[in-house]
C-alpha positions as CSV (number, residue, x, y, z in Angstrom):
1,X,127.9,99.2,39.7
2,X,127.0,96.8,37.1
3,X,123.7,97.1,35.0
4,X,122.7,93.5,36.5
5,X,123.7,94.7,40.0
6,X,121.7,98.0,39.6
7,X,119.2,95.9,38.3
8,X,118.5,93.9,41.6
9,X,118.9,97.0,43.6
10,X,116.1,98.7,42.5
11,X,113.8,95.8,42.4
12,X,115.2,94.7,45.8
13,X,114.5,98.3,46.9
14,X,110.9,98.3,45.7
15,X,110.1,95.5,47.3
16,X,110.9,96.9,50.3
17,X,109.2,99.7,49.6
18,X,105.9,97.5,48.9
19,X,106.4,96.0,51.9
20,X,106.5,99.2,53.9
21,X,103.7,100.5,52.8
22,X,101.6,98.0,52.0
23,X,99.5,98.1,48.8
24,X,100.8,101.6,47.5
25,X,99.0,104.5,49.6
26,X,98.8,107.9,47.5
27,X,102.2,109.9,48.2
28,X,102.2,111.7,51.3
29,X,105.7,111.0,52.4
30,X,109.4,112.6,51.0
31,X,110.2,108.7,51.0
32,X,107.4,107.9,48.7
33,X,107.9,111.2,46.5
34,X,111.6,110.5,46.0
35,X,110.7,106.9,44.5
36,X,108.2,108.2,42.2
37,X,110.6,110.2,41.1
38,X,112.9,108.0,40.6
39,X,110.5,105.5,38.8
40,X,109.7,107.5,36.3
41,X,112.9,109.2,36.0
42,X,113.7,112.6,38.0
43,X,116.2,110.9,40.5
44,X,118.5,108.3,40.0
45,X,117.6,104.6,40.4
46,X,119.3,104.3,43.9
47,X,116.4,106.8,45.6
48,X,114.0,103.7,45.1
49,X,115.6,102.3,47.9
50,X,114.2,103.5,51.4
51,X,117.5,103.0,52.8
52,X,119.1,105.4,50.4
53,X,116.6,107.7,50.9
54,X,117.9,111.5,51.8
55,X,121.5,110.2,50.6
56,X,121.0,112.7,47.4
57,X,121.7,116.6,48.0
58,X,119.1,119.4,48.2
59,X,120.0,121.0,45.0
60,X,119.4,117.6,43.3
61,X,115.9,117.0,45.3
62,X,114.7,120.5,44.6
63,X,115.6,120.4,40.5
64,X,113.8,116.8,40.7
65,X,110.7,118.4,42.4
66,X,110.6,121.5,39.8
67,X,111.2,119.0,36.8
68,X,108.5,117.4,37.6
69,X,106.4,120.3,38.4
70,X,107.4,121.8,35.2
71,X,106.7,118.5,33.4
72,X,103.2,118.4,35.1
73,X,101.9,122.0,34.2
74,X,101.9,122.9,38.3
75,X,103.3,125.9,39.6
76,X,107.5,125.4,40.2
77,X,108.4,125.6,43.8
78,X,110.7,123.5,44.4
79,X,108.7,122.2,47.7
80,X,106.8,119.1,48.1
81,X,103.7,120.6,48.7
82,X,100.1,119.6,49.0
83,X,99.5,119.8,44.9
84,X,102.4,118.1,44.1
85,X,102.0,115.0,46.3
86,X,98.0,115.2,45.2
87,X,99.2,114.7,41.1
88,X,102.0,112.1,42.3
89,X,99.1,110.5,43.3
90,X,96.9,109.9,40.5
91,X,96.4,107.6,38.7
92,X,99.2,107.4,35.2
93,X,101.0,105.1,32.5
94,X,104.2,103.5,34.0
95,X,106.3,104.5,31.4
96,X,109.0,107.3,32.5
97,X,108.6,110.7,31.5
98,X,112.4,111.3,30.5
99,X,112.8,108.2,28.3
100,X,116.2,109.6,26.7
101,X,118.3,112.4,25.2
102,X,116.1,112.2,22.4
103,X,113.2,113.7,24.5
104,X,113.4,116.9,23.4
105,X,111.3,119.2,25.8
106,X,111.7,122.0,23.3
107,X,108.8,120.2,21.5
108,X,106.2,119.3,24.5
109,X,105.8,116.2,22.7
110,X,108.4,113.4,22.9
111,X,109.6,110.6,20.8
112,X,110.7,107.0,22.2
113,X,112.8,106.8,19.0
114,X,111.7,103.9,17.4
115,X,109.0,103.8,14.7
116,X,107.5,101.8,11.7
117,X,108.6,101.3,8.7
118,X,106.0,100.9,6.8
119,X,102.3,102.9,7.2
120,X,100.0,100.1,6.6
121,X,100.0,98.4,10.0
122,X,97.7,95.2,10.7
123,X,96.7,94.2,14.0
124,X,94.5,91.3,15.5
125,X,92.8,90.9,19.2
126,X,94.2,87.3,20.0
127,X,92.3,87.4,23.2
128,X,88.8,89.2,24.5
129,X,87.9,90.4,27.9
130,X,85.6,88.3,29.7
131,X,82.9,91.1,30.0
132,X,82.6,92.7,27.0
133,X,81.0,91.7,23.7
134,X,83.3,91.0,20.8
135,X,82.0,93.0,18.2
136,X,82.1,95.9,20.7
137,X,85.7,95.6,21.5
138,X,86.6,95.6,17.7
139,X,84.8,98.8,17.1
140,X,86.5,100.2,19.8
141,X,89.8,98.9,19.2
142,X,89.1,100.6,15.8
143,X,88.1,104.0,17.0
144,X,91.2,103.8,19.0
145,X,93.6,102.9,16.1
146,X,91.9,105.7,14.0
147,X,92.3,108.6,16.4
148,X,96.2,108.1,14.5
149,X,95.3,107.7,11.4
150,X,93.3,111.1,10.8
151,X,96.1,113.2,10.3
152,X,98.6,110.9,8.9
153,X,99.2,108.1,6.2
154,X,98.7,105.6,8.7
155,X,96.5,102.7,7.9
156,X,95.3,99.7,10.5
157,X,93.8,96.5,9.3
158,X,91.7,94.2,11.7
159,X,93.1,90.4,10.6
160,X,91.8,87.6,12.9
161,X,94.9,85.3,12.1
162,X,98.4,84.9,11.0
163,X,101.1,87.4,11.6
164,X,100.7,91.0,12.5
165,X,102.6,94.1,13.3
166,X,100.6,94.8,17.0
167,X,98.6,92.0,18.4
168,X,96.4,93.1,21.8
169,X,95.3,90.5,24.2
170,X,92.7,90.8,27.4
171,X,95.0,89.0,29.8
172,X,95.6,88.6,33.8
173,X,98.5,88.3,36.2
174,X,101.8,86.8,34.9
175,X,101.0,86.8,31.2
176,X,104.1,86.0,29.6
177,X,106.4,88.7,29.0
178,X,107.5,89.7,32.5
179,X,105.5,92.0,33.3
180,X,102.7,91.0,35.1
181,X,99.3,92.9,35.9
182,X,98.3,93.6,39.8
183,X,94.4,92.8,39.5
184,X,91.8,95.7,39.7
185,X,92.8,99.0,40.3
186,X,96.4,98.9,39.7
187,X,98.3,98.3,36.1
188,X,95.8,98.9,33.5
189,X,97.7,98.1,30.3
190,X,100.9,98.2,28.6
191,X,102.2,98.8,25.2
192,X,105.5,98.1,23.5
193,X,107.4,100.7,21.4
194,X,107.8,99.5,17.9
195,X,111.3,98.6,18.6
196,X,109.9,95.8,20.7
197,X,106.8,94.3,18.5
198,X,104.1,97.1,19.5
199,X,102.0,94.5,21.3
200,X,99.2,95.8,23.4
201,X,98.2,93.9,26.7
202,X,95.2,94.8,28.7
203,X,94.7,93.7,32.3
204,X,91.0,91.7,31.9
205,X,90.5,92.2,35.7
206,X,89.7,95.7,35.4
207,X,86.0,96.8,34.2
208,X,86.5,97.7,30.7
209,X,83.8,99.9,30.0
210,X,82.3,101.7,26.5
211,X,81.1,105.2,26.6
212,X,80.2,105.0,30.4
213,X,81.7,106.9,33.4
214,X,81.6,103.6,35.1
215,X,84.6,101.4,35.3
216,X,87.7,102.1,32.8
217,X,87.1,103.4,29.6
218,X,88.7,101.3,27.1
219,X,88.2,103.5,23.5
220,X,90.6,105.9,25.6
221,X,93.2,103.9,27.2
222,X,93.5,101.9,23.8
223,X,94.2,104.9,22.1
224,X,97.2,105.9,24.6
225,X,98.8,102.8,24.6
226,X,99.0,102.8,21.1
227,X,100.6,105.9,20.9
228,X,102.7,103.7,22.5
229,X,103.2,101.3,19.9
230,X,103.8,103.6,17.5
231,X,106.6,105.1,18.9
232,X,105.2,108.1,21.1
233,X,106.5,108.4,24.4
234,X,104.7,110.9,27.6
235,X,103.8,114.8,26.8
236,X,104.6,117.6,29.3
237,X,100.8,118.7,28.3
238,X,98.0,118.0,30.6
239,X,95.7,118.2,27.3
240,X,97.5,115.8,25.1
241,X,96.4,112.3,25.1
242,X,99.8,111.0,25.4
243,X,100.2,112.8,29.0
244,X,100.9,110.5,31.6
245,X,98.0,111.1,33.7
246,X,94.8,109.2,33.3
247,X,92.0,111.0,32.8
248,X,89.1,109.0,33.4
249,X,86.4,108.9,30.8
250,X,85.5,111.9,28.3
251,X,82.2,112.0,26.5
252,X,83.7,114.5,23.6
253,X,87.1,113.1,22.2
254,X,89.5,114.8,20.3
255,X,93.3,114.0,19.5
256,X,95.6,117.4,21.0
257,X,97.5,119.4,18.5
258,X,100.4,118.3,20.6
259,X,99.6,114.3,19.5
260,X,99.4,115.1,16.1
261,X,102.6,117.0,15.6
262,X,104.2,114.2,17.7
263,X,102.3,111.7,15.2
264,X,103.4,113.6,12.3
265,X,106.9,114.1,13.0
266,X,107.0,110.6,12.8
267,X,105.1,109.4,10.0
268,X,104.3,112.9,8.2
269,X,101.2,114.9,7.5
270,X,98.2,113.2,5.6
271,X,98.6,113.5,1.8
272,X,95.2,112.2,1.2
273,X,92.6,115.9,1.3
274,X,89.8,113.7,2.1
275,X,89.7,113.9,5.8
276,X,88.5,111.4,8.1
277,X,85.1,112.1,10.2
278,X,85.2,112.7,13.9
279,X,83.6,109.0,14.0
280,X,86.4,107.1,13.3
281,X,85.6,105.1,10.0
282,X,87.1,101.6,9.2
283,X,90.2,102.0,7.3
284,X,91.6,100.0,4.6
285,X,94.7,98.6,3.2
286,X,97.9,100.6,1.8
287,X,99.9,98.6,-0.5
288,X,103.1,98.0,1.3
289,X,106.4,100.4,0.7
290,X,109.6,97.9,1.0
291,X,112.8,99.6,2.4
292,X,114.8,101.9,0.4
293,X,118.0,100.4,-1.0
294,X,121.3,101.8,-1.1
295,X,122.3,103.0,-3.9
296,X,125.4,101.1,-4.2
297,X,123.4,97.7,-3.4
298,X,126.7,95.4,-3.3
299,X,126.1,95.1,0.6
300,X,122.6,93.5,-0.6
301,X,124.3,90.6,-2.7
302,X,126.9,90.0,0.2
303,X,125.7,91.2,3.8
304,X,128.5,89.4,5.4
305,X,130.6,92.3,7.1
306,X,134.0,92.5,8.6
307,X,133.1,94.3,11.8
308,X,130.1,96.7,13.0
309,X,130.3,99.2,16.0
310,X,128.9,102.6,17.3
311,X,130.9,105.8,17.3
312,X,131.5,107.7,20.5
313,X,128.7,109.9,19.2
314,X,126.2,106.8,18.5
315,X,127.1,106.2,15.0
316,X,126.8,103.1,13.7
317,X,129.3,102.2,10.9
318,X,129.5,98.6,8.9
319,X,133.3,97.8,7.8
320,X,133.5,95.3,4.9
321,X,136.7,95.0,2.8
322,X,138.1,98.2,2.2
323,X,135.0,100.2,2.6
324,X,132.8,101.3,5.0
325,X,129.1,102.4,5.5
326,X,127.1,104.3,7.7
327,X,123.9,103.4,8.6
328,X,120.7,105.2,9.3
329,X,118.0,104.1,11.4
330,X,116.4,102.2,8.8
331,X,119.0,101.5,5.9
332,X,122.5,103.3,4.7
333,X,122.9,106.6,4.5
334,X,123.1,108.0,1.0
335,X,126.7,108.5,0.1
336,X,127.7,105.2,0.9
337,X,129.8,103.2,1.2
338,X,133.5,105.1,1.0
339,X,136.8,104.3,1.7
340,X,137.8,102.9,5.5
341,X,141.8,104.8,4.3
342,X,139.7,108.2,3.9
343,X,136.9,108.1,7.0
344,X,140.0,106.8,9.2
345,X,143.1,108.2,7.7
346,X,145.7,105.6,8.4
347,X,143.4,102.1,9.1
348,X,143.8,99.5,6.2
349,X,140.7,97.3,4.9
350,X,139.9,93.9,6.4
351,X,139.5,94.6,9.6
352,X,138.8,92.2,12.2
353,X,136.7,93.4,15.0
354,X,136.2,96.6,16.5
355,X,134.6,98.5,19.5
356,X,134.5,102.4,21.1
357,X,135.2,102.2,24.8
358,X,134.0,104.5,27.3
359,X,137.0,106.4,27.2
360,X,135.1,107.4,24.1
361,X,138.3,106.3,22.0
362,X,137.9,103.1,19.1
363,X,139.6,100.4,19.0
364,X,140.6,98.6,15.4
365,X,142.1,94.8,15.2
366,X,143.5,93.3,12.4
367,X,145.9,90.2,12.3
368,X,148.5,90.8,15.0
369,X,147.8,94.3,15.6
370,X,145.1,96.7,16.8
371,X,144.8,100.7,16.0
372,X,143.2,103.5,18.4
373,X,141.8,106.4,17.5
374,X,139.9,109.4,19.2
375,X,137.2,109.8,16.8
376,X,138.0,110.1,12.7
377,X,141.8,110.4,13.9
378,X,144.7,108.3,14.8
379,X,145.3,108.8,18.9
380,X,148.7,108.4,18.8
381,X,151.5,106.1,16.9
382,X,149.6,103.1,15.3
383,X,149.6,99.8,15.0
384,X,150.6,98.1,17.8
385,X,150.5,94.5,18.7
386,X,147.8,93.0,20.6
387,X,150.2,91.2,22.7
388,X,151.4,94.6,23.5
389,X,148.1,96.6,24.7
390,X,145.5,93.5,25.4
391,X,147.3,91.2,27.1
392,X,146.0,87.8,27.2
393,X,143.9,88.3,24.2
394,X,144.9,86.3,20.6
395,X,145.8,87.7,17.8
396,X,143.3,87.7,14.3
397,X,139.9,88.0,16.3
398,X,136.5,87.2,14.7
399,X,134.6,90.0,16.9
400,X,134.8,92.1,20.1
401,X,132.9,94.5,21.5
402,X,131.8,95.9,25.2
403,X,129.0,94.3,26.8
404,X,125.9,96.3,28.8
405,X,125.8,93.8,31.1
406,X,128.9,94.7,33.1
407,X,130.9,97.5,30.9
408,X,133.4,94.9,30.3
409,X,135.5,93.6,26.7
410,X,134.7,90.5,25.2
411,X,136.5,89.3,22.6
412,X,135.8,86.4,20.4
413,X,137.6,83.6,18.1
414,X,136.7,80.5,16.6
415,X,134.5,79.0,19.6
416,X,136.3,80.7,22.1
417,X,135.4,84.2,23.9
418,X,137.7,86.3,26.3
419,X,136.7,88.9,28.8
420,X,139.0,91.8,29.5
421,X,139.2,94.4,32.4
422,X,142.2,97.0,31.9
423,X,141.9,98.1,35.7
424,X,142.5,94.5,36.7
425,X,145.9,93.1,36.3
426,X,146.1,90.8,34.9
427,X,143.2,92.2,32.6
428,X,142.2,88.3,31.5
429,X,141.7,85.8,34.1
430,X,143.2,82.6,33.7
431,X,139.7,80.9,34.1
432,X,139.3,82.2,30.6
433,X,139.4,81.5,27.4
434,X,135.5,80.1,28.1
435,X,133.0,78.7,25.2
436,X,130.8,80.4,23.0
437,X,127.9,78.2,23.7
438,X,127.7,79.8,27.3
439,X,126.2,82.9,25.7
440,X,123.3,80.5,24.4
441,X,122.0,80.4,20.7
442,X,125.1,82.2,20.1
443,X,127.1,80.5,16.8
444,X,130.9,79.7,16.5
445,X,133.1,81.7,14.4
446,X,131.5,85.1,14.5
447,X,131.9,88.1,11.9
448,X,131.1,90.8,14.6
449,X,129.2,91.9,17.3
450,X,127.7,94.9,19.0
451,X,125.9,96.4,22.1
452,X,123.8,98.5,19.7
453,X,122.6,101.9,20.7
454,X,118.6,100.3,22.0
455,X,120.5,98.7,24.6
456,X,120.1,95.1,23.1
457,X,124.0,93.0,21.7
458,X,123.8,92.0,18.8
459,X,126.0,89.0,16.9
460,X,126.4,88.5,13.2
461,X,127.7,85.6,11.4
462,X,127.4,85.2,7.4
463,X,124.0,87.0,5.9
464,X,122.4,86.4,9.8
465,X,122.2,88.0,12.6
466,X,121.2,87.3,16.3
467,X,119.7,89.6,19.1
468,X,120.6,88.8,22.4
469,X,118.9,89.4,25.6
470,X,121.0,89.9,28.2
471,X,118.8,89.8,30.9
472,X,118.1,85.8,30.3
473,X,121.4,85.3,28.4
474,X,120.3,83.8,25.7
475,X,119.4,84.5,22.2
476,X,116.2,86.7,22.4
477,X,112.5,84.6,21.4
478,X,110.8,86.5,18.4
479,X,108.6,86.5,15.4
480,X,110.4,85.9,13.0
481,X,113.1,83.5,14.8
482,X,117.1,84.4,14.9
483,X,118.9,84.8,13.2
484,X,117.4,86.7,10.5
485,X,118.6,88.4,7.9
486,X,121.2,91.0,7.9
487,X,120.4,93.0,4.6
488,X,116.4,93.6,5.1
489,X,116.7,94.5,8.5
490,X,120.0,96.5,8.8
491,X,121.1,97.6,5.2
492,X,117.2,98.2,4.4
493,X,117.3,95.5,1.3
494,X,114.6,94.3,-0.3
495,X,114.3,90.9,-2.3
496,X,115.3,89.3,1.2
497,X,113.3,85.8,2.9
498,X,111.5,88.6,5.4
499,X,111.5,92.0,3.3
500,X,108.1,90.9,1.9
501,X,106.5,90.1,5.6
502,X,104.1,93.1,5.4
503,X,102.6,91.1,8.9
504,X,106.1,90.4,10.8
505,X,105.1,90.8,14.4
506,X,108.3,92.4,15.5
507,X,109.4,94.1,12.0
508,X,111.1,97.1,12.9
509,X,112.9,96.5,15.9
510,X,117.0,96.7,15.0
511,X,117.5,99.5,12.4
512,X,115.2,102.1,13.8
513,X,116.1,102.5,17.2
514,X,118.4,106.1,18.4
515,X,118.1,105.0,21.4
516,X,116.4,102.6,24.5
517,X,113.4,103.0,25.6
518,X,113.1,102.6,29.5
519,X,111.5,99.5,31.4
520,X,112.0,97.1,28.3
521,X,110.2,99.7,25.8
522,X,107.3,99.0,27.8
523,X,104.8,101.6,28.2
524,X,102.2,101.0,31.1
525,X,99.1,102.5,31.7
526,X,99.3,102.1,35.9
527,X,98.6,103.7,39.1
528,X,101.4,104.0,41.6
529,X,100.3,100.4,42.6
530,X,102.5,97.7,42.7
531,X,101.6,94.2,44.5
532,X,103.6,92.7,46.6
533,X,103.3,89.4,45.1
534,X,104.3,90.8,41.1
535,X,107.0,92.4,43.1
536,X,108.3,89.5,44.9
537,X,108.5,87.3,41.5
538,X,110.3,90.5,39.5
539,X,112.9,90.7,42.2
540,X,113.1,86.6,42.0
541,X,113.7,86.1,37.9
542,X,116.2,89.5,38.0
543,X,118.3,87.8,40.7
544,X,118.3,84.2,39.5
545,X,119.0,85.7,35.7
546,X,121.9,88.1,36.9
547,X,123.4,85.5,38.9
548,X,123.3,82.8,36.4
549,X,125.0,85.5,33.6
550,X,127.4,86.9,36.2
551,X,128.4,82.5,36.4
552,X,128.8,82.4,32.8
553,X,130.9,86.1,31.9
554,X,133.1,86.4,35.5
């Protein structure tokens, strides 16, 4: 199944679900306990779906039940029992609790995998809530901001224009990015993980409240969601602020030791002796820290590359000439760049395009011929010609890689791209070769490009560089514009048009990102509430968008 397919068959399957029971009762069935587990990430995606449900085996049902038991702090039985169903029920964030390999539940705490770069953040409230006064809601924002900066380096600056890392708005319903909030009593807010700006969107139909039982307290919620932004994803403790549980509100506040080693792991301990008060003070500006540069900084004067791709183990390497570099998640690692004859014993320089397919083996073109090899070693006698083992596909490509969207190659030269499937025969259809300009924004005459390992592809022509969303197939909207600049954002070079943008709005989004966050990077403060009417529109915009890409790539 397709990633587009899957897609409409879990919103198709909520829907459903919605429609079944109405606005969301608490859970109190097996049918609505297998799809919050699979919504925030115990079972697979399929259990959403009424119609699938039971389909899955015990054993899987049971560990899903204990997982979640475990992850909750309740006693493990296996069973859905009263206490379970009572938890499922309360109101939580919307973000799933297993967000990746990188949640490590040896640490209760767990990382999204996407952070800053830099630890003086800036911020600004673009939009109020109707009911509150606005010098209230900036000393709470405030509070909220500084519950992270008391045990780190972290600084955040209030600015009331121009660009800034995390910008919060008081918003209802459809709002913009796709995600829109249910009214009263459902979604409270959302926050984006820094790979995706860090925004912060609160839903202004719910009774934002300060220091008051009544209503929902915002000092609190703020400061979860941007955990959020910052890169924290849920904790399996019930104390922790960043557990997925809403707790209503809590006269005495204070951050969890888990937080702050999830904080600090980060962005490091607090150099400065002169703790912060429990009264979270204003802070102040840091001067800003550009990237580090590699120490060989030729890839700074020249950022055009040959090819990019990810190892079967999720490295990402950057070929250019006869040399090659590996990069980190915010720059190159230290060491490089070496030799391409020495890392792959065997491949020359120059090299056109290249890709690791899911057979976990990469793939090499240059000129007439292409090379395999299983990891750092040749898989077999190499080269070959392309005519030989792609058929259908030209010889001296400008970039290939394999696209999330379907799992499929795509190769690309001049204006021309070409998709191949080697278990159909034959693997190119004669419909193709198709234009670039159906993947839209997307240039001519490419240098590479990449389904990098947050999920998004990625194409790179000259210094630029181009994030796609795959979703809308186009050329993703951000601040700053694609393309940008290939050395400040990849290679971690300063001295670029955007490496002195202390206040870029989405400024650490490529580099720093192990891995995809789940639901878009977006982290929702929610009940189990969904309704039908956000539902109906979700399932609408996935199908229209899946069926217009599945048009343009088929």
């Amino acid at each position: 199944m397709t990633n587009c397919q899957s897609s409409v068959f879990i919103v198709v399957g909520t829907l459903f679900s919605i429609m079944a029971a109405a606005q969301s009762a608490p859970v109190s069935t097996t049918t609505q306990a297998e799809i919050y587990l699979s919504q925030f990430g115990y079972l697979p995606a399929s259990a959403r779906n009424p119609a699938s449900s039971g389909l899955h085996d015990q054993r899987t049902w049971v560990s899903a039940i204990e997982e979640f038991q475990s992850f909750a702090g309740l006693n493990i039985t296996g069973e859905l029992d009263a206490e379970t169903m009572k938890l499922m029920s309360l109101p939580r964030c919307g973000v799933r609790d297993r967000v990746g390999t990188g949640d490590s539940r040896s640490k209760r705490y767990a990382l999204q995998g996407s952070r800053w770069r830099v630890k003086n953040l800036t911020y600004k409230i673009s939009k109020y809530p109707k009911r509150l006064k606005r010098v209230d809601v900036d000393a709470e924002i405030g509070r909220a901001f500084a519950v992270w900066s008391e045990d780190t380096d972290l600084t955040f600056t209030r600015k009331t224009s121009g660009p800034v890392h995390i910008e919060i708005k008081f918003v209802e319903s459809e709002h913009g990015d796709g995600d829109a909030f249910d009214g009263q009593g459902g979604t409270l807010a959302h926050a984006f993980f820094p790979v995706f700006g860090g925004d912060a969107h609160f839903d202004d139909a719910e009774l934002w409240t300060i220091g008051s039982p009544r209503g929902t307290n915002l000092f609190q919620v703020a400061a979860h969601e941007f955990g959020h932004s910052l890169g924290l994803s849920h904790s399996d403790q019930s104390s922790a602020l960043m557990a997925p549980f809403y707790r209503g509100f809590e006269p005495v506040f204070k951050l969890d030791e888990d937080d702050k080693a999830a904080i600090q792991s980060l962005y490091g301990r607090k150099t400065n002796q002169l703790r912060p008060t429990n009264v979270y003070p204003a802070t102040t500006q840091r001067p800003y820290s550009p990237p580090k540069v590699p120490l060989d900084d030729s890839i700074c004067k020249d950022s055009k590359v040959d090819t990019l791709f990810n190892s079967a183990q999720g490295e990402t390497y950057a070929f250019k000439g006869d040399k090659y570099y590996k990069l980190t998640t915010d720059s190159v690692e230290e060491g490089y760049p070496q030799l391409i004859s020495k890392g792959w014993p065997g491949l020359p320089g120059n090299i056109d395009a290249a890709f690791t397919y899911k057979n976990g083996k990469t793939y090499f073109f240059k000129g007439t011929q292409y090379w395999r090899y299983q990891g750092r070693q040749m898989d077999g006698v190499y080269p070959k010609e392309i005519s030989e083992g792609f058929t259908g596909i030209p010889d001296h490509l400008d970039a290939a890689m394999v696209w999330g969207g379907n799992g499929k190659i795509y190769f690309f030269k001049g204006s021309k791209f070409w998709r191949f499937d080697p278990a159909k025969r034959p693997p190119v259809k004669a419909s193709y070769p198709k234009p670039i300009s159906n993947w839209e924004g997307v240039p001519n005459n490419l240098d590479a490009a990449l389904k990098y390992t947050n999920g998004y592809t990625y194409f790179f022509k000259g210094d630029k560089y181009y994030r796609f969303h795959d979703a809308r197939f186009a050329v993703d909207s951000a601040t700053p514009p694609f393309p940008r600049p290939t050395a400040h954002w990849w290679f971690g070079c300063k001295n670029t048009p955007s490496s002195t943008a202390v206040g870029d709005h989405q400024s650490n989004d490529e580099p720093i990102v192990p891995e995809v966050a789940e639901r878009t990077g977006n982290g929702a403060m929610s009940q189990s509430k969904l309704t039908s009417s956000s539902a109906v529109s979700t399932v609408i915009t996935t199908i229209l968008m899946c069926l217009v890409s599945k048009l343009i790539v088929s």
